[in-house]
C-alpha positions as CSV (number, residue, x, y, z in Angstrom):
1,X,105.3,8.8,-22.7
2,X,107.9,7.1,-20.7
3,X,108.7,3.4,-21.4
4,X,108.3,1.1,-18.3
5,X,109.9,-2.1,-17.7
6,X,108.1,-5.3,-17.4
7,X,107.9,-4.9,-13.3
8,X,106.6,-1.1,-13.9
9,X,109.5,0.8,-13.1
10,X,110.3,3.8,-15.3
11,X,113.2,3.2,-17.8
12,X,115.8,5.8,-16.6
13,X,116.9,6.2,-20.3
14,X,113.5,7.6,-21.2
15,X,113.5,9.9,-18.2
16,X,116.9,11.5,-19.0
17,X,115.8,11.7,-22.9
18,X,112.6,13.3,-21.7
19,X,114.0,15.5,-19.0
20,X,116.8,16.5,-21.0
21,X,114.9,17.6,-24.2
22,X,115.2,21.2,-24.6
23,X,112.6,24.1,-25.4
24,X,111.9,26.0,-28.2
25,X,112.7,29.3,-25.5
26,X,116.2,27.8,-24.5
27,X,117.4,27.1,-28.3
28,X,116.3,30.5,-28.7
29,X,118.3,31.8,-25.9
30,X,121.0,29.9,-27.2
31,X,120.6,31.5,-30.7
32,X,120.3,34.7,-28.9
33,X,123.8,34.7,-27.4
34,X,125.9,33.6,-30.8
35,X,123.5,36.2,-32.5
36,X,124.3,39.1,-30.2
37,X,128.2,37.9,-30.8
38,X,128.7,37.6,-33.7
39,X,125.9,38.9,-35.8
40,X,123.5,36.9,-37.5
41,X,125.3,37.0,-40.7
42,X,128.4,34.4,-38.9
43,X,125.8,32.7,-36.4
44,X,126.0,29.1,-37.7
45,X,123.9,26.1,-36.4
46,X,127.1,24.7,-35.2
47,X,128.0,27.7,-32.7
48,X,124.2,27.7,-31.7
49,X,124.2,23.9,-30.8
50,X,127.3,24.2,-28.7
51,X,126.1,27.2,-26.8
52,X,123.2,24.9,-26.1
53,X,124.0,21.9,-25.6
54,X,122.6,20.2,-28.1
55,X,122.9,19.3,-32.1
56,X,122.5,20.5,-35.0
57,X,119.8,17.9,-35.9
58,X,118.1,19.1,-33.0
59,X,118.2,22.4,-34.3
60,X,116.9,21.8,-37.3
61,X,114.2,19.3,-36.0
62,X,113.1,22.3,-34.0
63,X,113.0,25.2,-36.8
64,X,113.6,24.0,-40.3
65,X,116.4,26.0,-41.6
66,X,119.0,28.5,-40.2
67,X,117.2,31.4,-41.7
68,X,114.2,30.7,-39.8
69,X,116.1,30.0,-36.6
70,X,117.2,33.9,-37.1
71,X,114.0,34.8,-37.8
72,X,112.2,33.7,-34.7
73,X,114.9,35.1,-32.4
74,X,114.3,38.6,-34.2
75,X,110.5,38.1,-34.0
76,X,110.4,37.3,-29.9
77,X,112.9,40.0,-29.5
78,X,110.8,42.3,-31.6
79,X,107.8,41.3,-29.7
80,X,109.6,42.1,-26.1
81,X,110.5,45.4,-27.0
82,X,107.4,46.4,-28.8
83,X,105.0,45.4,-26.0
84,X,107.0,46.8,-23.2
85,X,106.9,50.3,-25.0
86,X,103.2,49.5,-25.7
87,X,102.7,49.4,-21.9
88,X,105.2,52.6,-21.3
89,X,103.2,54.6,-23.8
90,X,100.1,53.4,-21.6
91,X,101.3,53.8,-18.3
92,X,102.7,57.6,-19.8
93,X,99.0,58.7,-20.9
94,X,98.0,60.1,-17.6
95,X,101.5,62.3,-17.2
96,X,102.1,65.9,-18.6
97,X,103.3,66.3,-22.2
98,X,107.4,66.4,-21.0
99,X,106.8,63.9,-18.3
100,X,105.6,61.3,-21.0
101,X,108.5,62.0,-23.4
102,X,110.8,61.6,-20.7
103,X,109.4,58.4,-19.4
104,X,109.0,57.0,-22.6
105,X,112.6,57.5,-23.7
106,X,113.8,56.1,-19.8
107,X,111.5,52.9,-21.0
108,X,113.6,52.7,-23.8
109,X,116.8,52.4,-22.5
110,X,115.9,50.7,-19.4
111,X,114.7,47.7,-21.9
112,X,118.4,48.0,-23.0
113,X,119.6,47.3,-19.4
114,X,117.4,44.3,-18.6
115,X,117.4,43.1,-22.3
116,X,121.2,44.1,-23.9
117,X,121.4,41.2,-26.1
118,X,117.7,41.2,-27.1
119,X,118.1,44.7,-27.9
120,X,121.6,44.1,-29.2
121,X,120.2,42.2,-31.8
122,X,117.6,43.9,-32.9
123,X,120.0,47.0,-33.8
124,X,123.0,45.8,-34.7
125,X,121.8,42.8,-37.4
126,X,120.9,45.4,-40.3
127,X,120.5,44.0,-44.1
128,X,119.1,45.2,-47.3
129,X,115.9,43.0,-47.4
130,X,115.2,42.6,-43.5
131,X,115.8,44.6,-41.0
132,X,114.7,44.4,-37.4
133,X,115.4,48.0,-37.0
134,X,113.0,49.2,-39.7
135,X,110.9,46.3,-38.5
136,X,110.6,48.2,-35.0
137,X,110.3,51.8,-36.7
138,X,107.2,50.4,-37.6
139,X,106.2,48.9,-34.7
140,X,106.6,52.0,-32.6
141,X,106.2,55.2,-34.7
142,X,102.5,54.9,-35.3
143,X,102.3,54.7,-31.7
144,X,104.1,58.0,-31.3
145,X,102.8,60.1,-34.1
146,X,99.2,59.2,-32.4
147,X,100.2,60.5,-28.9
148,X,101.6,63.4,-30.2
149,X,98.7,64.2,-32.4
150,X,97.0,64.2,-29.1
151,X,99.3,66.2,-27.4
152,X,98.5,68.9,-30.1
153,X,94.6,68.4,-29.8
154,X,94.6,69.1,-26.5
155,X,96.2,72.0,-27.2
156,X,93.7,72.8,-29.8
157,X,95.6,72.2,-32.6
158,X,95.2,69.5,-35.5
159,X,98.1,68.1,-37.2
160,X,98.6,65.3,-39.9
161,X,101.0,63.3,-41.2
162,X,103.7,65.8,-39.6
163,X,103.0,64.1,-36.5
164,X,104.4,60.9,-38.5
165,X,107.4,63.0,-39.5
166,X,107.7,64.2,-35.8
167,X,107.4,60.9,-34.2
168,X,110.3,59.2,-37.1
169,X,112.6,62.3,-35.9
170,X,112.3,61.4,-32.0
171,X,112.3,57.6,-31.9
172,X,114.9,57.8,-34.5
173,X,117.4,60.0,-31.9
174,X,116.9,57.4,-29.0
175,X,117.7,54.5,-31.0
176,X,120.5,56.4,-32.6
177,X,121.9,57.5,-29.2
178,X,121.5,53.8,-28.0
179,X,123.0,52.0,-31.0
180,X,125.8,54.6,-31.0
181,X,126.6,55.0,-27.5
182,X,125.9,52.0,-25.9
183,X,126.5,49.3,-28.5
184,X,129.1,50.8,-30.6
185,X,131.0,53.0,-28.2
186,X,130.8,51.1,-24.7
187,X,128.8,54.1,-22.9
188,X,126.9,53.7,-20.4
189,X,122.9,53.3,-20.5
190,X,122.3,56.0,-18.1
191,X,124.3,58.5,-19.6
192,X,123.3,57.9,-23.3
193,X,119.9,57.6,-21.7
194,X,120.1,61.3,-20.6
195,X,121.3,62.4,-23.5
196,X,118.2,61.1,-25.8
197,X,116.0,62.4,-22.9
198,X,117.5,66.2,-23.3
199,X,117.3,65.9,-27.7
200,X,113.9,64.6,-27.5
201,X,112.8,67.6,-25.1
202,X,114.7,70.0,-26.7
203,X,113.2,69.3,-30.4
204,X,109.4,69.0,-28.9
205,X,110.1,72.3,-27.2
206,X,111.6,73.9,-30.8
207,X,109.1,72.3,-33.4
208,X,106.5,75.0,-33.9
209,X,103.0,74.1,-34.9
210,X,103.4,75.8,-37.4
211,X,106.2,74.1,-39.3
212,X,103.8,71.1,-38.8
213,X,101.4,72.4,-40.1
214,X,103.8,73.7,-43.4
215,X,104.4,70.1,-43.9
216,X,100.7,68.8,-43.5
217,X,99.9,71.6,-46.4
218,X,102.7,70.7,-48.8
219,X,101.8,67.1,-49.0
220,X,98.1,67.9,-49.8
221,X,98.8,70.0,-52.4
């Protein structure tokens, strides 16, 4: 609460220290941009307090630890992506079988476009014991395998875990295409974009039901 002085007026100090004070969100941000940088390996309290603004004892007053700092930019990050696919997947159940692969993989990439460091970050900051890109596999493959086993049911057809293999195959091409491409290379989001569209199209189109259903057999015996 805001001192006053002893004829009620509001102490300017305490307005500038309250107005001043940053969020959780823009620390984050700030994180963010050395992170997307540098890596989170180099990202060093120091380099996030100058980007913003602030110190290192703010930092730390805010998260606890470096490590944890890192750890809640990967998790909001994580989150973003996750539940914008969530609602592409949704908004895709109504469209033909190619229309939703399509649109899914466009939802992909344009997340790239309105979130490049966000996105950035969540592929490029891979290590042994955690990493956000397995952490996203798993976020967004059960997803998949589920839509395509019911893309197969409607055709009258029941597949298994294949669907699992299936669905690690195609989200694994679009994120290789992106990381590639866009972040390593320098290409540019609509062109790598197309060229996830036409691999995912073109292995849904080859995959036979019956390889599928090969797989499905040889893991129950």
């Amino acid at each position: 609460m805001p001192k006053t002085t002893s004829s009620g007026e509001v102490s300017a100090r305490s307005t500038r220290s309250t107005r001043n004070r940053p969020t959780d969100d823009e620390l984050l941000d700030a994180a963010l941009s050395v992170i997307a940088n540098v890596g989170a390996q180099r990202a060093t309290m120091d380099m996030i307090a100058e980007r913003g603004g602030t110190s290192r004892v703010t930092l730390y007053a805010h998260f606890g630890s470096r490590d944890s700092l890192v750890e809640a930019v990967i998790d909001r990050e994580l989150t973003a992506l996750t539940e914008w696919m969530f609602a592409a997947y949704d908004k895709g159940d109504d469209m033909t079988y190619g229309d939703r692969a399509r649109y899914s993989v466009e939802a992909l990439f344009e997340f790239a476009r309105r979130q490049p460091r966000g996105f950035r970050v969540l592929l490029t900051n891979r290590d042994e014991d955690h990493d956000p890109g397995r952490r996203l596999f798993a976020a967004l493959e059960p997803r998949i395998a589920e839509r395509l086993r019911g893309n197969y049911a409607e055709q009258g057809d029941t597949v298994g875990a294949s669907a699992d293999t299936l669905a690690s195959m195609l989200l694994g091409m679009s994120l290789d295409v992106a990381y590639r491409a866009v972040i390593v290379s320098g290409a540019g989001i609509d062109a790598a974009c197309d060229l996830a569209v036409t691999a995912s199209l073109a292995v849904l189109r080859s995959v036979e039901v019956r390889q599928l259903h090969a797989i499905d057999e040889s893991l129950e015996s």
